[in-house]
Each structure stands twice: as structure tokens, then as C-alpha cells.
C-alpha positions as CSV (number, residue, x, y, z in Angstrom):
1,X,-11.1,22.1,89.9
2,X,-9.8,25.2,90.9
3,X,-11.5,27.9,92.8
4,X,-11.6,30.4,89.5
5,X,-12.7,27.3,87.9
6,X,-15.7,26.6,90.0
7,X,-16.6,29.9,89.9
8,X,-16.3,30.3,85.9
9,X,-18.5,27.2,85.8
10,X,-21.1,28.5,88.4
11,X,-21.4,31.6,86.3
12,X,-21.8,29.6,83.2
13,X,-24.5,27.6,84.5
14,X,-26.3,30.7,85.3
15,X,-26.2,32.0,82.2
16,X,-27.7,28.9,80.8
17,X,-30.6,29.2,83.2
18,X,-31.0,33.0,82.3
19,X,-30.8,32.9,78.2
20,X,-33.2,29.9,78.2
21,X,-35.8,31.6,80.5
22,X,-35.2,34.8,78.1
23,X,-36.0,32.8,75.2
24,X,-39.4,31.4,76.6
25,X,-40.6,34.6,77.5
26,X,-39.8,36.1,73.8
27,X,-41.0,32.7,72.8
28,X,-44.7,33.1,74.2
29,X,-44.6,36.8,73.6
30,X,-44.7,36.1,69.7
31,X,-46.6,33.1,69.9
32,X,-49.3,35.4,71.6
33,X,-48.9,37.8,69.3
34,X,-49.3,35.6,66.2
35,X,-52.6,34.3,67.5
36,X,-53.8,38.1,67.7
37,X,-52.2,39.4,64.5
38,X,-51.9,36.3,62.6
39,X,-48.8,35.1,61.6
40,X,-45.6,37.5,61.0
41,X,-45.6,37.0,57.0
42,X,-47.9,39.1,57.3
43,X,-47.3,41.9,59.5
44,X,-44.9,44.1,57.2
45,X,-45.1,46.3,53.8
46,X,-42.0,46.6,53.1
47,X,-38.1,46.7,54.4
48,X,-38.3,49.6,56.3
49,X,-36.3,48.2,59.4
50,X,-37.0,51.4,61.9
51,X,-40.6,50.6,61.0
52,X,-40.6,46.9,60.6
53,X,-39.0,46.9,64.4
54,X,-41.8,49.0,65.7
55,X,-44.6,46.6,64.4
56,X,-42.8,43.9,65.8
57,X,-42.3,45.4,69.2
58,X,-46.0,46.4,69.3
59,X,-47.6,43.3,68.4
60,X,-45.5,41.9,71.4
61,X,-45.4,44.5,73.6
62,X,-49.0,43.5,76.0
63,X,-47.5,39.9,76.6
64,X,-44.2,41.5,78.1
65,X,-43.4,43.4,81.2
66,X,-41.4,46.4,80.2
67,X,-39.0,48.5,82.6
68,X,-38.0,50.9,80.3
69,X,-38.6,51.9,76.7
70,X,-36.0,53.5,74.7
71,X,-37.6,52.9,71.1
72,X,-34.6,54.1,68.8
73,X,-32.4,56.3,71.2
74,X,-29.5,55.1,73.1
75,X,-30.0,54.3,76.7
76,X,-30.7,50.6,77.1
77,X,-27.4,48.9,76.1
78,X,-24.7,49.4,77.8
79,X,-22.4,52.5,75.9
80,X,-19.8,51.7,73.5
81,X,-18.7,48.9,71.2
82,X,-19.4,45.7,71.9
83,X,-16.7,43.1,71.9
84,X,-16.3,39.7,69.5
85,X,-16.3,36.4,71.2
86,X,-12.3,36.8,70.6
87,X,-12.1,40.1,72.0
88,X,-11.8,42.9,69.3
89,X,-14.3,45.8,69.0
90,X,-17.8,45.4,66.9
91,X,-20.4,47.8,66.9
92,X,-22.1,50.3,69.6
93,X,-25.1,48.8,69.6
94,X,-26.8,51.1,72.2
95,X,-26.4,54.1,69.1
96,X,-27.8,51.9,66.5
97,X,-30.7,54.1,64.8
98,X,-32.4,50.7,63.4
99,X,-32.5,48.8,66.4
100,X,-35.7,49.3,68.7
101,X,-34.3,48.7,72.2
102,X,-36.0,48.2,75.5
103,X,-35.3,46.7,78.8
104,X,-37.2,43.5,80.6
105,X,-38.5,43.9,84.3
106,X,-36.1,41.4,85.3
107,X,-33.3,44.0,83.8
108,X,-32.7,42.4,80.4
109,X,-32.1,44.4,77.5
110,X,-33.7,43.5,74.4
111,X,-33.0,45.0,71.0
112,X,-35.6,44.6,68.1
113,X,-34.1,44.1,64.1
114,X,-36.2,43.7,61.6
115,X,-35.3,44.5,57.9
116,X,-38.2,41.7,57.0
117,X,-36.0,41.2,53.5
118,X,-36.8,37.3,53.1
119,X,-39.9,35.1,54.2
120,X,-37.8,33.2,56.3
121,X,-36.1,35.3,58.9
122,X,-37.9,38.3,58.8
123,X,-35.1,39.7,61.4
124,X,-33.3,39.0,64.8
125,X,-33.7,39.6,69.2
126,X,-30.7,40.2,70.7
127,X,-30.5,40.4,74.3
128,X,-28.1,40.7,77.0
129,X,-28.7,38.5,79.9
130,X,-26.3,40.6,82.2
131,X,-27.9,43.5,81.9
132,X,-25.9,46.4,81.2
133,X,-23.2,44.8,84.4
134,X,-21.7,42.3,82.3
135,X,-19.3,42.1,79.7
136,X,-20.4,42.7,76.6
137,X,-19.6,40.5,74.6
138,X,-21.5,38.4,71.8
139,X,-21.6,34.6,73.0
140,X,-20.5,35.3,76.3
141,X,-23.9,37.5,78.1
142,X,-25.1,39.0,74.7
143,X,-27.2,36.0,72.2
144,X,-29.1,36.6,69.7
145,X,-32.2,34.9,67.8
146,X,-33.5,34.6,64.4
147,X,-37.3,35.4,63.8
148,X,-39.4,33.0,61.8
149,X,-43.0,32.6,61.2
150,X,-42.2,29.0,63.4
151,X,-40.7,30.8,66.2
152,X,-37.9,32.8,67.5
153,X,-35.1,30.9,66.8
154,X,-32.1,30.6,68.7
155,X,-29.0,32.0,66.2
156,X,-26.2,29.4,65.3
157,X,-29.0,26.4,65.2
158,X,-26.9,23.1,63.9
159,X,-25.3,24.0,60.8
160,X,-27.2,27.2,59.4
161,X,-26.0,27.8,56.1
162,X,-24.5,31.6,57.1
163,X,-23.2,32.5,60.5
164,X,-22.4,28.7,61.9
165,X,-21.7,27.6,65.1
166,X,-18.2,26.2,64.3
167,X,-17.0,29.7,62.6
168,X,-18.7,32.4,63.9
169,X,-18.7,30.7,67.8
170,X,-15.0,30.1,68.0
171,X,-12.4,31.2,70.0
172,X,-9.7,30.5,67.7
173,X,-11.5,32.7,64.7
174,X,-11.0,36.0,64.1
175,X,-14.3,37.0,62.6
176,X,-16.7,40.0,62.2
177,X,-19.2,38.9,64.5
178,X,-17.8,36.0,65.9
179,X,-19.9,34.7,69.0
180,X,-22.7,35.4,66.7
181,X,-24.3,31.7,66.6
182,X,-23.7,30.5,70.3
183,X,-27.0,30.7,71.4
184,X,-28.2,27.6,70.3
185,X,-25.6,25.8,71.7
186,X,-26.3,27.1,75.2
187,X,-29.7,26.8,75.3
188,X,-29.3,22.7,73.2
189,X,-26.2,21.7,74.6
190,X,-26.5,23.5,77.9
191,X,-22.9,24.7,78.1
192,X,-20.9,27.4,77.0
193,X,-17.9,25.4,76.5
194,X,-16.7,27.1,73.6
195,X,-15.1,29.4,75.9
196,X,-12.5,27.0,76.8
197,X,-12.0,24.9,73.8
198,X,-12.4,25.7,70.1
199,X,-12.9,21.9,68.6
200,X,-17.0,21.9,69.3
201,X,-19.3,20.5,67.0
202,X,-22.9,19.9,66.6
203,X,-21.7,16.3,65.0
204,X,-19.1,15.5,67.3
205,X,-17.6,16.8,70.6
206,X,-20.0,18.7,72.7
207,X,-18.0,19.4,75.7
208,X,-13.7,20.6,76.2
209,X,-13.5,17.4,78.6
């Protein structure tokens, strides 16, 4: 391997090591929380998703340590569009007015959405393990999770039905949203191979070589 290689690799295996350890705190936040509150099918009224975001936040707010707290206002994601997994422009996520956005003591920002419109996922975590240094960009340092009454969810899981690990975590696609559904793959697989190949599968080939 080359040096850029090794070092693409190193920083890949990081971000393995960061998203899962993200995920288990978020993981026994809600858990926690559920034993308090009783399970998330039952926190919400309605579809309110400013509202629904700040119940959710609240309920798991004691079981987290919290640097900063920017509840609807920009300031926690880093300014500007974020980019696709193949490179174009998505959405400025730090100006979204539904999203309830704070940032980790370990530096990770974590964005709360919650429209609560099905009793399955009631809504979705994203987070970007790079803090706002990195380069914002879904599937590469920002992931994202589904929220169920079983658990947070990591988004792309095997073949979901919508947003699916083989379109919407693809180099090769050009896709709103592509690099939507890695984050099961990293955190299962263990890998973010995707980056260098786009023939990945959940029933076949797991890594590029």
C-alpha cells in the first residue's frame, strides 16, 4: 500500500471506532430514557417535529454529557451545505429550523428529527463524528440513525425498503441524499469500503479487495 493509502485506511478505521462508540452512547441514552418515560410510542401528540425533537432531546438529555446546546438556531454544525457521498451540495443543515442540534463533550454534533409520523420510526440522529473539522459529508464523517421503539437504529440496515445501502451508499449514484444508509455498514461490516468501490452488498461482497 501506498503511503496515502495507509493513511486513508488509518483514518477509516477511526471513524469506525468513533461512529460505533457514538451509537452506544445514543444507544443507552434512550434505553435510559425509555425506562424513565416508558417507551417512545408514547412520548408524542402529534407531528409537530420542532416539538417532537424537544421531547426527545429532554427525555435524553440527563444520560448525556452536553458541551453546548443550540436547540433550533444555527451554531453546532458546521455552516453551509453539506455534501452527497458523490460530492454535490445537499442541505445546510446547521440552518435547519426543525432540527434540535447540540454538541457531545467529546465534540460531536448531534442533530435531533423527529416528525413522529409512523409507529415505526418515529424520526432520525444524525451526527458528525469529525466535529465541525471534517468534511462534511453524509457517509463519509456525517451518519445518521433511525429511531424505533427497539432502539436507535443505524440508517441503511440490510435492505430497508426506502434509502438502501446499495443506492443511496454509492459512489457511482447520483442521488438526493446519497451516503444516506452507510451507517450500518460501518458499524456491521466495520469498513467504509464503499468509498473505493461501488459493487458492495449486504448479500455478497463486503469489501473492494
Amino acid at each position: 500500500m501506498t503511503m496515502p493509502s495507509l493513511i486513508a485506511k488509518t483514518k477509516e478505521k477511526e471513524a469506525v471506532s468513533q461512529l460505533k462508540k457514538v451509537h452506544s452512547t445514543l444507544e443507552n441514552a434512550f434505553r435510559l430514557a425509555q425506562n424513565e418515560h416508558s417507551e417512545i410510542s408514547n412520548w408524542f401528540s402529534g407531528n409537530d417535529r420542532q416539538i417532537n425533537a424537544e421531547i426527545f432531546y429532554n427525555n435524553i438529555k440527563p444520560y448525556l454529557k452536553i458541551s453546548k446546546d443550540c436547540g433550533f438556531e444555527a451554531g453546532c454544525f458546521t455552516p453551509g451545505k453539506i455534501k452527497t457521498l458523490d460530492g454535490r451540495d445537499y442541505i445546510d443543515y446547521d440552518n435547519y429550523l426543525t432540527e434540535y442540534k447540540i454538541i457531545l463533550a467529546d465534540g460531536t454534533p448531534v442533530m435531533f428529527y423527529f416528525p413522529a409520523e409512523n409507529d415505526y420510526i418515529y424520526g432520525n440522529i444524525k451526527v458528525d463524528i469529525n466535529g465541525k473539522n471534517g468534511e462534511y459529508t453524509l457517509g463519509k464523517d456525517v451518519f445518521v440513525f433511525n429511531v424505533t421503539k427497539s432502539g436507535i437504529i443505524p440508517g441503511g440496515k440490510f435492505n430497508e425498503p426506502s434509502a438502501g445501502f446499495e443506492e443511496y451508499c454509492n459512489i457511482s449514484k447520483n442521488l438526493n441524499a446519497n451516503g444516506l444508509a452507510c451507517t450500518a455498514w460501518v458499524i456491521y461490516n466495520e469498513n467504509m469500503d464503499y468509498l473505493h468501490c461501488s459493487d458492495l452488498s449486504w448479500d455478497g461482497k463486503k469489501k473492494c479487495k
